[in-house]
Backbone atoms as SQL, in Angstrom:
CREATE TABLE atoms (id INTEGER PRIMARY KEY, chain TEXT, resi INTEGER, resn TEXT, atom TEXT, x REAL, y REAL, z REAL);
INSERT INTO atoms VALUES
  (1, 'A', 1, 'UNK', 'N', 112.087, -4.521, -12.882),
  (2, 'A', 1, 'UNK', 'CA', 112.801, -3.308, -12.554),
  (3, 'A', 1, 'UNK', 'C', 114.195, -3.649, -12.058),
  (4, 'A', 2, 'UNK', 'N', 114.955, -2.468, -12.354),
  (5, 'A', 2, 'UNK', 'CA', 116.564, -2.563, -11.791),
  (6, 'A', 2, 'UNK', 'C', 116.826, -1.670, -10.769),
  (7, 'A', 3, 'UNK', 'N', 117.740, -2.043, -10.355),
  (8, 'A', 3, 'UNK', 'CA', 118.223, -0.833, -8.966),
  (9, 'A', 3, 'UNK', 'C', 119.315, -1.307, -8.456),
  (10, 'A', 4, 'UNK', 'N', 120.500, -0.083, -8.421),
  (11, 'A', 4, 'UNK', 'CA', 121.805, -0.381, -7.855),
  (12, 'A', 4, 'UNK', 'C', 122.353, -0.150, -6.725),
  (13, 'A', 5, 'UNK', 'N', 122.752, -0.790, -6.046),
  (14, 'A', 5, 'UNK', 'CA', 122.250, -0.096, -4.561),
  (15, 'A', 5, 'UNK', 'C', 123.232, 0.916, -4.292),
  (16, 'A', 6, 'UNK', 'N', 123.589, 2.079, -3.416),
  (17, 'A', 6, 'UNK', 'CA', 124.438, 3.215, -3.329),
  (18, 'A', 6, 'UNK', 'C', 125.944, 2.917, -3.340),
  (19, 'A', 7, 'UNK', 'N', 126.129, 1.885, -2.899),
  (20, 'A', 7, 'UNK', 'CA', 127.561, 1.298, -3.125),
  (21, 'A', 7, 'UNK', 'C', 128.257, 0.764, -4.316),
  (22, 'A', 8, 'UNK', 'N', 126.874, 0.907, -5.277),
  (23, 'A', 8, 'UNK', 'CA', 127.433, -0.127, -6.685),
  (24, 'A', 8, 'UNK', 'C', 127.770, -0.974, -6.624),
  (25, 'A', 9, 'UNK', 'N', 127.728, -2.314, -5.520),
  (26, 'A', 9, 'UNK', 'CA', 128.327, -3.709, -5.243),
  (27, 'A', 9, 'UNK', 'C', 127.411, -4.509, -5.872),
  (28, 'A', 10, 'UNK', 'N', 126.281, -4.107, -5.634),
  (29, 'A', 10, 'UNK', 'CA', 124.658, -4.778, -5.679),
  (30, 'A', 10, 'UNK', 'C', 123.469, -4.630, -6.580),
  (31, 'A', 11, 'UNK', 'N', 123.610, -5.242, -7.589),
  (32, 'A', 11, 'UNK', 'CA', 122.341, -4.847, -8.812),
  (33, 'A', 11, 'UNK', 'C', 121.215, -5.876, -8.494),
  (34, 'A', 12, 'UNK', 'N', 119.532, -4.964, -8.088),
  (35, 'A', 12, 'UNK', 'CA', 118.685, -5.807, -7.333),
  (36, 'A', 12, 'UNK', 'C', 118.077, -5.592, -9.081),
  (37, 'A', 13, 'UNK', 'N', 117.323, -7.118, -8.927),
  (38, 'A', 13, 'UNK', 'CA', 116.634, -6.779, -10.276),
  (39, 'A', 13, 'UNK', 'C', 115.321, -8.057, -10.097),
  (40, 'A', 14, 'UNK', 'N', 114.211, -7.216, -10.188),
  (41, 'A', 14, 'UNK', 'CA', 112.723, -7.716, -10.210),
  (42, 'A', 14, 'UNK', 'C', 112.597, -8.274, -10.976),
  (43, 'A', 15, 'UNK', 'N', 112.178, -10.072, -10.591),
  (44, 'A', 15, 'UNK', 'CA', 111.873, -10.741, -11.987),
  (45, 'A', 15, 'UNK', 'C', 110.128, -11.015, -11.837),
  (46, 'A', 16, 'UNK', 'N', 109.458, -10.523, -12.517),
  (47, 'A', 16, 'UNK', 'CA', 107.814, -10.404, -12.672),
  (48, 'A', 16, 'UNK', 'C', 107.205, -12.035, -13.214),
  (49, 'A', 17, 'UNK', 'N', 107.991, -12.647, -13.386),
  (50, 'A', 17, 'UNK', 'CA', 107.570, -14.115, -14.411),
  (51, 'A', 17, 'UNK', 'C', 107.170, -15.203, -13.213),
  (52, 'A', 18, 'UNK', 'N', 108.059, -15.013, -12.128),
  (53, 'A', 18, 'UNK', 'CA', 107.902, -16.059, -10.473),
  (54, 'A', 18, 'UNK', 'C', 107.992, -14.915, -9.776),
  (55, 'A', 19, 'UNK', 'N', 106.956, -15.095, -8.346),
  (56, 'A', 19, 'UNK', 'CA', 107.469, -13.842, -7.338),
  (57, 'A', 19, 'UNK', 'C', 108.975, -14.535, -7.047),
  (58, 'A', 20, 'UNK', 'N', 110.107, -13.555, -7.525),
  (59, 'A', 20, 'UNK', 'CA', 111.349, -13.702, -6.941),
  (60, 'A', 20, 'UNK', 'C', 112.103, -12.133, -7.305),
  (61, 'A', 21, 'UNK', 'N', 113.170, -11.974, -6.853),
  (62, 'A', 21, 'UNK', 'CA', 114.499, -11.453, -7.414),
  (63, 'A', 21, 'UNK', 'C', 115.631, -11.645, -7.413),
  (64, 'A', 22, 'UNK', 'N', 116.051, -10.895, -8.164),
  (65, 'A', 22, 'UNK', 'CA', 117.811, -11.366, -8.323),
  (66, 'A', 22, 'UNK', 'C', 118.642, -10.715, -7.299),
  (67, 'A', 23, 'UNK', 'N', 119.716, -10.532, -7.295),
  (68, 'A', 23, 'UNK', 'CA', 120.645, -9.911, -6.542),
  (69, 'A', 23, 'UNK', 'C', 122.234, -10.317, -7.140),
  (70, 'A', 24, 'UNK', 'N', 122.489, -9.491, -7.607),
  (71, 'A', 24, 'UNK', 'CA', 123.756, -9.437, -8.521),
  (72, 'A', 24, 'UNK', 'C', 125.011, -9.020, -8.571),
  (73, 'A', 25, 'UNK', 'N', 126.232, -9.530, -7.974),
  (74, 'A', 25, 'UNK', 'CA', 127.084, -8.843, -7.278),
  (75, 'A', 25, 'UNK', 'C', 128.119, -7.901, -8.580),
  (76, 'A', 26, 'UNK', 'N', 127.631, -7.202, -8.792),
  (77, 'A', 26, 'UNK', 'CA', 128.254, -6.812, -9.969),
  (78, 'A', 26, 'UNK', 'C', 130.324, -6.695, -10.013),
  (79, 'A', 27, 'UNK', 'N', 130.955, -7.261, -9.110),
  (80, 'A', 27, 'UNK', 'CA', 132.973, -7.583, -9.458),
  (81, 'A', 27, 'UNK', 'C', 132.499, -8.792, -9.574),
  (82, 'A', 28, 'UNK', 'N', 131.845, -9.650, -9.598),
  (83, 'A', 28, 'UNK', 'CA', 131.852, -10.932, -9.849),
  (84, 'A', 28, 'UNK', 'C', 131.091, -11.625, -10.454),
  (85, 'A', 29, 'UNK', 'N', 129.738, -11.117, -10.845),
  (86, 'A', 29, 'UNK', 'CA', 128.721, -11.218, -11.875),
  (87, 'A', 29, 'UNK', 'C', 127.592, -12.385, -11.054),
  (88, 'A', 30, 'UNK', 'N', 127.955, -12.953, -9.732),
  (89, 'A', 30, 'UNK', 'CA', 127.197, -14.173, -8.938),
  (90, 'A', 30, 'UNK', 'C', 126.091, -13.899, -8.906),
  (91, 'A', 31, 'UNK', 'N', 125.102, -14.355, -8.717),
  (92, 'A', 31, 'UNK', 'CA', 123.621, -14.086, -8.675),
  (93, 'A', 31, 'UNK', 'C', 123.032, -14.733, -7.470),
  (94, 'A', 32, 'UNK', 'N', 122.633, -14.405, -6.585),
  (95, 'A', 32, 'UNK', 'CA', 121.791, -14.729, -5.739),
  (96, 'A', 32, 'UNK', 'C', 120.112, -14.689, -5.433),
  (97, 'A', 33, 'UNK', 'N', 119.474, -15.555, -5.706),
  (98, 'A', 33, 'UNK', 'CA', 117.602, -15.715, -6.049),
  (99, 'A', 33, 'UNK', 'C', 117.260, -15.700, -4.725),
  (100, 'A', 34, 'UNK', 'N', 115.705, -14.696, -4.579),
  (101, 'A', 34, 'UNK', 'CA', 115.151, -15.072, -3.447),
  (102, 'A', 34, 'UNK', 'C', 114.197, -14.676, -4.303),
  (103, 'A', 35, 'UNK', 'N', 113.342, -16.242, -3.418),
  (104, 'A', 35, 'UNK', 'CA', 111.739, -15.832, -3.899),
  (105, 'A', 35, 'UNK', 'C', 110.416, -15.815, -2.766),
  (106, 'A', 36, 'UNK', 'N', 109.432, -15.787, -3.334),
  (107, 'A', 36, 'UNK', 'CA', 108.647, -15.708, -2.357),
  (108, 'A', 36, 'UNK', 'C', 107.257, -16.747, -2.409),
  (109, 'A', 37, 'UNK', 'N', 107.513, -17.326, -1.059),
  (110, 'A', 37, 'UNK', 'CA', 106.666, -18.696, -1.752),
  (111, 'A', 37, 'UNK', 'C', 105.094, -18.154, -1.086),
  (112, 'A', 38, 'UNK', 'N', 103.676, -18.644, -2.139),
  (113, 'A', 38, 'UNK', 'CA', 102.474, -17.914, -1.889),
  (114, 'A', 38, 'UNK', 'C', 101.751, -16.898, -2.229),
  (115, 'A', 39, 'UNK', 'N', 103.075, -16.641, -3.908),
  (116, 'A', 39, 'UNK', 'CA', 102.453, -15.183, -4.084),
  (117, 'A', 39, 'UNK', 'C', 102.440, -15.631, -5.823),
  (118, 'A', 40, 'UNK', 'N', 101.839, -14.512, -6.619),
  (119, 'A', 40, 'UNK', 'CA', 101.343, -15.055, -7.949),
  (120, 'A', 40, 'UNK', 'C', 102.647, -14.383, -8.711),
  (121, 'A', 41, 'UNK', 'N', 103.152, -13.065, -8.648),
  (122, 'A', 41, 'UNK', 'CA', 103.941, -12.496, -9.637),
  (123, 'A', 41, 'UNK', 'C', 104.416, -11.279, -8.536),
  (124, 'A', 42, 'UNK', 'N', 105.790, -10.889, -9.115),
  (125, 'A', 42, 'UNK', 'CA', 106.188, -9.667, -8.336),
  (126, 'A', 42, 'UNK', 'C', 106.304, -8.699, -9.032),
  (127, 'A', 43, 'UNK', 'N', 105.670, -7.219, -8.479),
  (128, 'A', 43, 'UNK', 'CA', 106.154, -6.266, -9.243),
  (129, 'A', 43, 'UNK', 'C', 107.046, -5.546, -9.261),
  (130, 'A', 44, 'UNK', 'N', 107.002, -3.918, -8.846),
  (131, 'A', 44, 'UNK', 'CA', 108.278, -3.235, -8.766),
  (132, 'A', 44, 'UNK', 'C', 109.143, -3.563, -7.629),
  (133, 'A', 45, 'UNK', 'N', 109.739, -2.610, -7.763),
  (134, 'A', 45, 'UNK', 'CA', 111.024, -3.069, -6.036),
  (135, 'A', 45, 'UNK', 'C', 111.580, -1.668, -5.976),
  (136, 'A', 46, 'UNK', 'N', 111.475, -0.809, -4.562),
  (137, 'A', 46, 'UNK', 'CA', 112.501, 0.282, -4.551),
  (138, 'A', 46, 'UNK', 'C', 113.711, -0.273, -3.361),
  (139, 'A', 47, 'UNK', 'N', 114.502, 0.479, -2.701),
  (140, 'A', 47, 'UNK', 'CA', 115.875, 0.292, -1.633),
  (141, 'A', 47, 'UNK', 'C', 115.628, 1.215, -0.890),
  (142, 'A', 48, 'UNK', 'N', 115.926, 0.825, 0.282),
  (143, 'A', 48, 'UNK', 'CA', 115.891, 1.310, 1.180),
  (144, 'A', 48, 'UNK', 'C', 117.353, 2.577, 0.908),
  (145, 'A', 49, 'UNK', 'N', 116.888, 3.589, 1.837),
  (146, 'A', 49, 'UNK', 'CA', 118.375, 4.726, 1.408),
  (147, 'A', 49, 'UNK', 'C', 119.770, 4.258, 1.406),
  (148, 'A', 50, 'UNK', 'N', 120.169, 3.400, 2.162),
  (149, 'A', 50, 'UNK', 'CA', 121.260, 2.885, 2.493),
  (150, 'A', 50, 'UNK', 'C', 121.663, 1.547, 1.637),
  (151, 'A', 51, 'UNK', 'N', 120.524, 1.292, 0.903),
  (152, 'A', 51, 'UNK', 'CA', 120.580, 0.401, -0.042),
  (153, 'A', 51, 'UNK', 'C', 120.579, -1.074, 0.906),
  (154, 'A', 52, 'UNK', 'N', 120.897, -1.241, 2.154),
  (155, 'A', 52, 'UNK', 'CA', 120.542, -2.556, 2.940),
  (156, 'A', 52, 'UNK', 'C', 119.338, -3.649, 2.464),
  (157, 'A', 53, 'UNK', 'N', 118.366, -2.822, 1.909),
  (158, 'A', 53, 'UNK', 'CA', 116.744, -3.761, 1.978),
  (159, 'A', 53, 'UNK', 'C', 116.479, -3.268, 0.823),
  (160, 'A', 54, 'UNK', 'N', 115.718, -4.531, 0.382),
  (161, 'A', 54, 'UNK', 'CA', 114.642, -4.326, -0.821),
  (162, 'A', 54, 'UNK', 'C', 113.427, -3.930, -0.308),
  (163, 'A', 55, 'UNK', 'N', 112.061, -3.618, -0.942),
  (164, 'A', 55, 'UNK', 'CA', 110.902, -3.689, -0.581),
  (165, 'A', 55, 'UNK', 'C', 110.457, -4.041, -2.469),
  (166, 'A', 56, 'UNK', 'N', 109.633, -5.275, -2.343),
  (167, 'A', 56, 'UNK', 'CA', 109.242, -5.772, -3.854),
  (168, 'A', 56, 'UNK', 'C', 107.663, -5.808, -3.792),
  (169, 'A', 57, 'UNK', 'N', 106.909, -5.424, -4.448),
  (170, 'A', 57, 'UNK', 'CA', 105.484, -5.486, -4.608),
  (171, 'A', 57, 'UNK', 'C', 104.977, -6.896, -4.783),
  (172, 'A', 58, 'UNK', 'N', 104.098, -8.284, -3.916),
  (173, 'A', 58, 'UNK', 'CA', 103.977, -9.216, -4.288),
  (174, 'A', 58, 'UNK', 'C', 102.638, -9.266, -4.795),
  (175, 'A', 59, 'UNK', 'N', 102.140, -9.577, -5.661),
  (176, 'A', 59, 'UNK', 'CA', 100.331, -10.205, -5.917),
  (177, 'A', 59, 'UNK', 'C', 100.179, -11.398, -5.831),
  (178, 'A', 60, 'UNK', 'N', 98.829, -11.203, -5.191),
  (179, 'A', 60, 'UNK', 'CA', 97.907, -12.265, -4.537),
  (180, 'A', 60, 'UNK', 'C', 98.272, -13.332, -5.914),
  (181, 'A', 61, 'UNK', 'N', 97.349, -14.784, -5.278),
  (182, 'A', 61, 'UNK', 'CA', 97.375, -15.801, -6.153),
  (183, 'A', 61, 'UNK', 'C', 95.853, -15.903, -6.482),
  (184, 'A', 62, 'UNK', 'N', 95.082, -14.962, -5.576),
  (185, 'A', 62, 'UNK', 'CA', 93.877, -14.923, -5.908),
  (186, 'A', 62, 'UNK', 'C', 93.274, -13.278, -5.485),
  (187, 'A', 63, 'UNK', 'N', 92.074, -13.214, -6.175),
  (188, 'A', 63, 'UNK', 'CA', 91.841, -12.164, -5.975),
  (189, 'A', 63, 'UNK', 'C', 90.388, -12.087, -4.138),
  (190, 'A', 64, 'UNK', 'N', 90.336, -12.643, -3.456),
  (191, 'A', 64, 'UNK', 'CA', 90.135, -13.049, -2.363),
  (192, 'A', 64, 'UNK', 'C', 91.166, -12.478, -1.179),
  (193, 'A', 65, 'UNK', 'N', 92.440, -12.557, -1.523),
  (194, 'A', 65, 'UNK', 'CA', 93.596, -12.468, -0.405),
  (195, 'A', 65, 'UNK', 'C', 94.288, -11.317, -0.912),
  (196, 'A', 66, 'UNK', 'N', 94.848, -10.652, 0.289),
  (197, 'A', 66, 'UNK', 'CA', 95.668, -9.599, -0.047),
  (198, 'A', 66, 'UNK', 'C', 97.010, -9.668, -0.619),
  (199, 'A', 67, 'UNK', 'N', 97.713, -8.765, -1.500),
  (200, 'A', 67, 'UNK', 'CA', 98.616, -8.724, -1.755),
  (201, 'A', 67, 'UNK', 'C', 99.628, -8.354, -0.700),
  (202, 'A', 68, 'UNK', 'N', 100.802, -8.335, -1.023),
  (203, 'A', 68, 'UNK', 'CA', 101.956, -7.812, 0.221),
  (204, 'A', 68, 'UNK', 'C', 102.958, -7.268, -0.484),
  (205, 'A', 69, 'UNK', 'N', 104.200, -6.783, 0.941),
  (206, 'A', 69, 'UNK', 'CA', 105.442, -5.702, 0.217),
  (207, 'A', 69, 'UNK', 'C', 106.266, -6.470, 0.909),
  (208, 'A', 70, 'UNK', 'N', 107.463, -7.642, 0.154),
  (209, 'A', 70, 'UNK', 'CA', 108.041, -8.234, 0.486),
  (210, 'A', 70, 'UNK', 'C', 109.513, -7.275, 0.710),
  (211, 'A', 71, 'UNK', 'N', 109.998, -7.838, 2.202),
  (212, 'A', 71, 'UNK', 'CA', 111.338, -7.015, 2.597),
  (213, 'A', 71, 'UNK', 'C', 112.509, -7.819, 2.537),
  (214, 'A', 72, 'UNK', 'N', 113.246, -7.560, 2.003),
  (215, 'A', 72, 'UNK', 'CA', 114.766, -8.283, 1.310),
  (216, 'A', 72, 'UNK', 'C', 116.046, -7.709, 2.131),
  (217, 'A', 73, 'UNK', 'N', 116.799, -8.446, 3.095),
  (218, 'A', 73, 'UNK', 'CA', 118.289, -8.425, 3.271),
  (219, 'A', 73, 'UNK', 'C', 118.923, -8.373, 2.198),
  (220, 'A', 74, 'UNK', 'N', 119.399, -7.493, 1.670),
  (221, 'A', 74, 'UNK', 'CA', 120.625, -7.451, 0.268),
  (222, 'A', 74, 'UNK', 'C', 121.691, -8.018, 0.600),
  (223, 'A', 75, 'UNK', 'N', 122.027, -8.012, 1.920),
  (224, 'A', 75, 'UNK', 'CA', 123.699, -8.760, 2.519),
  (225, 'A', 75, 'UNK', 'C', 123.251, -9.989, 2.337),
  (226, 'A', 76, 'UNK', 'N', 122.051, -10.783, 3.029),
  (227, 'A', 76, 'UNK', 'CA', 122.303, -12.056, 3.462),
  (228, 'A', 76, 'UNK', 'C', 121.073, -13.112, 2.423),
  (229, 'A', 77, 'UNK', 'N', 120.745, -11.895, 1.338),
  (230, 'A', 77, 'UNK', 'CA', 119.396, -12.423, 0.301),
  (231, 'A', 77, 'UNK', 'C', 118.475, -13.203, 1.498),
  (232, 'A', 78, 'UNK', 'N', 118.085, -12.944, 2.343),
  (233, 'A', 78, 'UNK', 'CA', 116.763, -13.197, 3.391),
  (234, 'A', 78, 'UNK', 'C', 115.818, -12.610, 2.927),
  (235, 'A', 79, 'UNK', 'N', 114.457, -12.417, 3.106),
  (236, 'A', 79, 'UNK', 'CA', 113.340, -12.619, 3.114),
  (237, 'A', 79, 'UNK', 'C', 113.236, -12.162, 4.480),
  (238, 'A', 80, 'UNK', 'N', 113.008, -10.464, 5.011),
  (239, 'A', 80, 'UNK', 'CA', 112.868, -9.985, 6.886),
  (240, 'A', 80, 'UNK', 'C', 111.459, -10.104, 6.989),
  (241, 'A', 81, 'UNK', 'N', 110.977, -9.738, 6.216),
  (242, 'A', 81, 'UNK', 'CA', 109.243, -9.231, 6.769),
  (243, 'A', 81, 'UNK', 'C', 108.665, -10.023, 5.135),
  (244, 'A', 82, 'UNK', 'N', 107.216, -9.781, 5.305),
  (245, 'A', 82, 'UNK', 'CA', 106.580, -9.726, 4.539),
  (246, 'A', 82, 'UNK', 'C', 105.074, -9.050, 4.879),
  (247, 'A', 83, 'UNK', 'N', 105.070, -7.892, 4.487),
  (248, 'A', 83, 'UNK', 'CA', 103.620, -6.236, 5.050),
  (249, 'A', 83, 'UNK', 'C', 102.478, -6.944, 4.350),
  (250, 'A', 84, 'UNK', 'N', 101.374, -7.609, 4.840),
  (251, 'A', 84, 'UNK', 'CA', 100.752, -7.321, 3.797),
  (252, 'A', 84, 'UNK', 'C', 100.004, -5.830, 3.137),
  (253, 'A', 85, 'UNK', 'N', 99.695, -5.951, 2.343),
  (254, 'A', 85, 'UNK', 'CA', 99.497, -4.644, 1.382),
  (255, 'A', 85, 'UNK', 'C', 97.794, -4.300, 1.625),
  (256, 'A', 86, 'UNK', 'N', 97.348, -3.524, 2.212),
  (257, 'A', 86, 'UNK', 'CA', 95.807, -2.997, 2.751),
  (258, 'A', 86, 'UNK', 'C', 94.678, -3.000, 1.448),
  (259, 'A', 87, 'UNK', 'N', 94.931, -2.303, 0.717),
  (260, 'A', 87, 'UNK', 'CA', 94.423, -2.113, -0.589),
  (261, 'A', 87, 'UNK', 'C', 94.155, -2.753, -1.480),
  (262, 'A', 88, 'UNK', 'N', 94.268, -4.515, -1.487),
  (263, 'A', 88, 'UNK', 'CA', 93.450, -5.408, -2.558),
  (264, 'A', 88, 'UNK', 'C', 94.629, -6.239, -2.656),
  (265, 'A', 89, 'UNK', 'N', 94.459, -7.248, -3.779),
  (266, 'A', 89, 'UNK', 'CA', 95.124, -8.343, -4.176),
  (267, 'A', 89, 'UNK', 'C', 96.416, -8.198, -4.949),
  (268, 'A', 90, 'UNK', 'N', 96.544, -6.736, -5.427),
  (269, 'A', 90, 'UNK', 'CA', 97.780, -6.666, -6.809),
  (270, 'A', 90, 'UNK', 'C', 98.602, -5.374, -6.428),
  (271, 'A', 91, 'UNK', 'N', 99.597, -5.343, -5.039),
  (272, 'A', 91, 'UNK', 'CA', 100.520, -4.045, -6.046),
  (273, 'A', 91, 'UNK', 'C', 100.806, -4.227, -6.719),
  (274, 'A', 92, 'UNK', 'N', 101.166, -2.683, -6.939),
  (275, 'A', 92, 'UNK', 'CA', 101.821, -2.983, -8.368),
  (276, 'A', 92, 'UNK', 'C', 103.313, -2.427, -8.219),
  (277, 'A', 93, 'UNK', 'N', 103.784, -1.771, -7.889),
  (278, 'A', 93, 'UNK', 'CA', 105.260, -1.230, -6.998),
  (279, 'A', 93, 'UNK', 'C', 105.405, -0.439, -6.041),
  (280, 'A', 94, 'UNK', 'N', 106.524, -0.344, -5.597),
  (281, 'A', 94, 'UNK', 'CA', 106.772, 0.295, -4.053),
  (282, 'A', 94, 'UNK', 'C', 107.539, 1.110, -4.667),
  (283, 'A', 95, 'UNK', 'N', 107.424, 2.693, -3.480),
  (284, 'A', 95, 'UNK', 'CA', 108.398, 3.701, -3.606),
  (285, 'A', 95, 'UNK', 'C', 108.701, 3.808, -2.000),
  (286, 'A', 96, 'UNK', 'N', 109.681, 4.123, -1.705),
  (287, 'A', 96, 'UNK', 'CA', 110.226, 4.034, -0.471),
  (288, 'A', 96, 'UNK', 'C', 110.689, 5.739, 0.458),
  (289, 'A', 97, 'UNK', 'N', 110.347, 6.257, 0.859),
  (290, 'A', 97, 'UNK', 'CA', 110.612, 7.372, 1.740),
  (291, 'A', 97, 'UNK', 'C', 110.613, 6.863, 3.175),
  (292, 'A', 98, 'UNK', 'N', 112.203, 7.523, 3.484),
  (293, 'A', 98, 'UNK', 'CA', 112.396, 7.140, 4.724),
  (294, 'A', 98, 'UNK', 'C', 111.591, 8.184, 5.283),
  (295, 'A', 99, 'UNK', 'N', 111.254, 8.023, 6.997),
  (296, 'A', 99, 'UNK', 'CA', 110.724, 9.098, 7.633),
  (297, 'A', 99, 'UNK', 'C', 111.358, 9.707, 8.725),
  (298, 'A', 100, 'UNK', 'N', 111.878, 10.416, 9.092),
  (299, 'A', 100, 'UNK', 'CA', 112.482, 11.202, 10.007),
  (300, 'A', 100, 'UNK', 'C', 111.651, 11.154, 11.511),
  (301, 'A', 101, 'UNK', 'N', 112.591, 10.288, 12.262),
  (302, 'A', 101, 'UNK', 'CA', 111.626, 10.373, 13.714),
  (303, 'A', 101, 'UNK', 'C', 112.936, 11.503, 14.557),
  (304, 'A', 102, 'UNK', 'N', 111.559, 12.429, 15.402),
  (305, 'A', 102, 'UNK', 'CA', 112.199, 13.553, 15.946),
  (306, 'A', 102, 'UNK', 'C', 112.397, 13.033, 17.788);
């Protein structure tokens, strides 16, 4: 999957072949890789509203261990968190809704 982040500086793009992604500065075409070591394949990826963070779907390397929702610095290509995912060994992608605290 692709996704540009609200500024258009930043083309995040899910590569499914290694858990990793790209990060693509689109005035300069540079590419920056982050991957994720422990996981079998990555799936989708949505952005956070502000476009700051990734969230990428990781699957297990086995079906025994849970899968997770890997969280991405877009400024500094870090790796913040890694959730694991409640529901079994394989997301399959993330959709992202912020939530309004009152």
């Amino acid at each position: 999957t692709m996704r540009l982040t609200p500024d258009g500086k930043t083309l995040v793009v899910g590569l499914r072949g290694t858990p990793q992604l790209a990060l693509m500065n689109t005035d300069t075409r540079a590419v920056r890789q982050v991957t994720f070591q422990g996981y079998g394949i990555s799936g989708h990826h949505w952005l956070s509203e502000n476009g700051k963070y990734t969230f990428i779907a990781l699957e297990s390397l086995t079906t025994d261990r849970p899968g997770a929702i890997g969280v991405v610095d877009n400024d500094t290509a870090q790796v913040v968190e890694t959730w694991t995912y409640p529901r079994g060994p394989w997301p399959h992608g993330v959709f992202y809704e912020p939530r309004v605290l009152r």
